[in-house]
N, C-alpha and C positions, 0 to 999 in steps of 0.2 A: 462179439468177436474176441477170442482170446488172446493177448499178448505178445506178443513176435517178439525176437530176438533182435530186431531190429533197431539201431538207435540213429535218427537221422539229425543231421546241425541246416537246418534250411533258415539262406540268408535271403530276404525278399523285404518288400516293403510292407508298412503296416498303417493301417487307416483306424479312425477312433473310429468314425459311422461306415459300414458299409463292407464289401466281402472282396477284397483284392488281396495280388500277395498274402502272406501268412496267414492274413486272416480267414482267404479262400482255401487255405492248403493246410495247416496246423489242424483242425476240428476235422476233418476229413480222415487223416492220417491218423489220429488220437481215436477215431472211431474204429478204426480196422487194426488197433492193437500193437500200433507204431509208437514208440518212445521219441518223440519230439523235444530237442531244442532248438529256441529260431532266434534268431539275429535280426533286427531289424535296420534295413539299409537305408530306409526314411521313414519320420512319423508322423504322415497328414493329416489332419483333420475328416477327409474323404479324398476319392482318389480324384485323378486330375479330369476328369469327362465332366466332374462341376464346372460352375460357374467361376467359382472360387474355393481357394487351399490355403492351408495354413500351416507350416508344420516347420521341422527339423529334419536336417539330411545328415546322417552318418558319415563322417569321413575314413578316409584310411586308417588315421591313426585312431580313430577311435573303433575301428574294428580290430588292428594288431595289440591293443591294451583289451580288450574282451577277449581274444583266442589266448593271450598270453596270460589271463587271469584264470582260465580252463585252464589250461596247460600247466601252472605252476600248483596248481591242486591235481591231477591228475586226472581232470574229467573228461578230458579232450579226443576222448578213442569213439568212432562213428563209425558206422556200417555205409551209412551213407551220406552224400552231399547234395542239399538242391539251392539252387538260385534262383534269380528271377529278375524284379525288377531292379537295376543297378543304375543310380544317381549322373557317376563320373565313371572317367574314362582310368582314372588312378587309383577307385574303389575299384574297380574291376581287376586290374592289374597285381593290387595287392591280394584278390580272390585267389589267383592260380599262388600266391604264396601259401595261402589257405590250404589250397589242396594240397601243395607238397609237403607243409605240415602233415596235416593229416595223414597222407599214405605213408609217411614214416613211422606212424602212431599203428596203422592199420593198411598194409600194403594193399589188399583185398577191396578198400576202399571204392564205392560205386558212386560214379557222375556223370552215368552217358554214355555207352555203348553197348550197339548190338546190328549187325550186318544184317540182321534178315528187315523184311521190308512186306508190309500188308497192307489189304485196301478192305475198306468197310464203306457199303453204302448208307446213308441215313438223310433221314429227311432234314430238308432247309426249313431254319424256322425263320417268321417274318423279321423278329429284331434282332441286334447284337447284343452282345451280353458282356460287361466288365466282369471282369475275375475268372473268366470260364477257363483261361488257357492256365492259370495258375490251379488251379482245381483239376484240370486235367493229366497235369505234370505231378501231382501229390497222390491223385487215384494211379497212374501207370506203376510210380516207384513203390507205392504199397503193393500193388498186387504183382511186381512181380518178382517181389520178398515172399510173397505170399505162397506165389504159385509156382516157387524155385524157377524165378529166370520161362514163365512159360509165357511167348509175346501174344501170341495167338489169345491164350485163353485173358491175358491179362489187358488186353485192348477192347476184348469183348465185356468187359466187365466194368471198365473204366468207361466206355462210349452208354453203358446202358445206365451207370449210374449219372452220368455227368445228363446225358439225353434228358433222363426224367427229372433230373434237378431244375434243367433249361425248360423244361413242357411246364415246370410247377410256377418256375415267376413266371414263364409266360401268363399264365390264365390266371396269377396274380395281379395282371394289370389291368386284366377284362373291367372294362369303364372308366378308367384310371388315367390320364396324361401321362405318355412314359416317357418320364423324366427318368434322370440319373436316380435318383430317390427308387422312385417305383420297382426298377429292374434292375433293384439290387438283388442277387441271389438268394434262394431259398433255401437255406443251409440247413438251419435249425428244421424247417418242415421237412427235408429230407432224408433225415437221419434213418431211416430205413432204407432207403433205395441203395444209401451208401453201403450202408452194412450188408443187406444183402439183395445184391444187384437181380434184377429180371433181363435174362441175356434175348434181347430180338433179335437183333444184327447180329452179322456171323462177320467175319475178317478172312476175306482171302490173300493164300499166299501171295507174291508178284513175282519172290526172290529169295 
């Protein structure tokens, strides 16, 4: 996939073992040709559906001395903004600072909006999955840089790659105890599906 014009600052949590936050959403988005910086808003050891965690949580002030170390270099101009998982209630608070930085840097600035509304059928699988909604939220805003803002085609492409991602740890677990460990995401085995999606499901209008 070649290169976009696109540069995104996606602030989310990060795990050493395992595929949540950035670590579900950065490799996804770096494969479809998206310029990626990311923030990390905590750094566990794995994510919390273990047993046990061990990590560090990003505070405010440690996110306004990183935006303001961009900023006093001049790195800080983004196409677009993702978030995710968020600590506290005063890290979050200081986000929407974030953004208004940002749209000053780049008015044009994208984090979430579009009126129209679709529905896709797909099949239920038997487990749940950590990280899928963070991988799901990094495939939508790539592809719909991609597909100039197109939702329709961009959910179709987003649900078929994310699908086969989920069908591949599925029957990665085949004999397996599905622990946290096991049904960790198949990222790396995926790297085709992401790149170039096989569309089943179709998305009808609603609205």
């Amino acid at each position: 996939m070649p290169e976009t014009s696109a540069r995104v600052l996606s602030i989310q949590s990060h795990v050493v073992s395992g595929y949540v936050g950035n670590k579900s959403a950065v490799f996804p988005m770096q494969l479809l040709g998206i310029e990626v910086d990311f923030i990390n808003s905590v750094q566990f050891s794995n994510h919390t559906g273990y047993k046990a965690f061990k990590g560090q949580i990003l505070t405010e002030n440690d996110l306004t001395d990183l935006v303001d170390g961009l900023s006093a270099n001049d790195i800080d101009v983004y196409s677009h903004l993702l978030t995710g998982y968020i600590g506290s209630e005063s890290f979050l608070k200081n986000i929407i600072k974030v953004v208004q930085h940002l749209k000053q840097k780049n008015p044009g600035l994208v984090y979430g909006e579009n009126k129209e509304k679709y529905c896709l059928e797909i099949p239920k699988l038997p487990i749940a999955f950590t990280g899928s909604g963070d991988l799901f939220a990094a495939l939508i805003l790539s592809w719909m840089h991609i597909s100039n803002s197109n939702l329709k085609q961009s959910l179709e492409n987003t649900i078929a790659s994310l699908h086969a991602v989920l069908k591949r740890t599925l029957e990665a677990t085949q004999g397996k105890p599905l622990t946290a460990f096991n049904t960790e995401l198949k990222l790396l085995q995926s790297k085709r599906d992401i790149e170039e999606p096989i569309v089943s499901f179709k998305a009808t209008r609603v609205l």
